[in-house]
N, C-alpha and C positions, 0 to 999 in steps of 0.2 A: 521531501519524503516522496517515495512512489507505491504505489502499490498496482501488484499483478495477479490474476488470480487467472490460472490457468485448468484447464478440465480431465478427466482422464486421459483423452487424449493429447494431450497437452495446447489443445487449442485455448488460445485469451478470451476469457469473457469479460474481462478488468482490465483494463491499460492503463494506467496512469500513473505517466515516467515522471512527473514534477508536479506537483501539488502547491508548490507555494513558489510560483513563478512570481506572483504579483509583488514578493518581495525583494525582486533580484536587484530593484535601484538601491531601496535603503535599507536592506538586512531585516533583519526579524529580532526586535528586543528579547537580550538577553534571558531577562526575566518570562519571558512569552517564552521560547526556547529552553526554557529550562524543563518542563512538561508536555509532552508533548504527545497526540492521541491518533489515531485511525479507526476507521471500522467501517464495514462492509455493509450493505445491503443483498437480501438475497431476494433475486426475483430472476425473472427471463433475462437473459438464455440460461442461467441454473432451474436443473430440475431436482426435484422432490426425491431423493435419496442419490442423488448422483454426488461424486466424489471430485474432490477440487484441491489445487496446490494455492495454499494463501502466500504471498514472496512481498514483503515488506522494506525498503531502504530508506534509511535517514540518512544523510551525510552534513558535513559543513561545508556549504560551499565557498567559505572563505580560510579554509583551513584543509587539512586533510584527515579531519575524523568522520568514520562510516560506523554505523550500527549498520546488520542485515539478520534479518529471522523470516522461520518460513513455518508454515504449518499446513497438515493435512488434514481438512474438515469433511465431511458429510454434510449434505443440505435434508435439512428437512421442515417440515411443516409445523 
């Protein structure tokens, strides 16, 4: 899973190309993978009404299935 969260200008304040590296020896059970969650904190560098692109990807890395969704939030207080 990655998540990027990018600014109006489309500068990164989020990076994170692979979130479950630690499982690349021996996979991620099934059952663990079958639900699966994200979520963001807001704080510095988002500011207090500023606007932001949330870009999400799951994929399989032993297979070739991608989920990707993206969403446009407002931060606020």
């Amino acid at each position: 899973m990655s998540i990027r969260v990018t600014d109006s200008a489309g500068a990164a304040v989020i990076d994170a190309p692979d979130l479950f590296t630690q499982y690349d020896a021996e996979g991620l059970d099934p059952e663990v993978a079958a639900e699966l969650s994200g979520n963001i904190t807001i704080g510095t560098p988002m500011v207090n009404g500023g606007e932001y692109l949330w870009e999400v990807k799951v994929w399989d890395k032993k297979g070739d299935g991608t989920i990707n969704a993206s969403m446009n939030f407002t931060a606020v207080e």
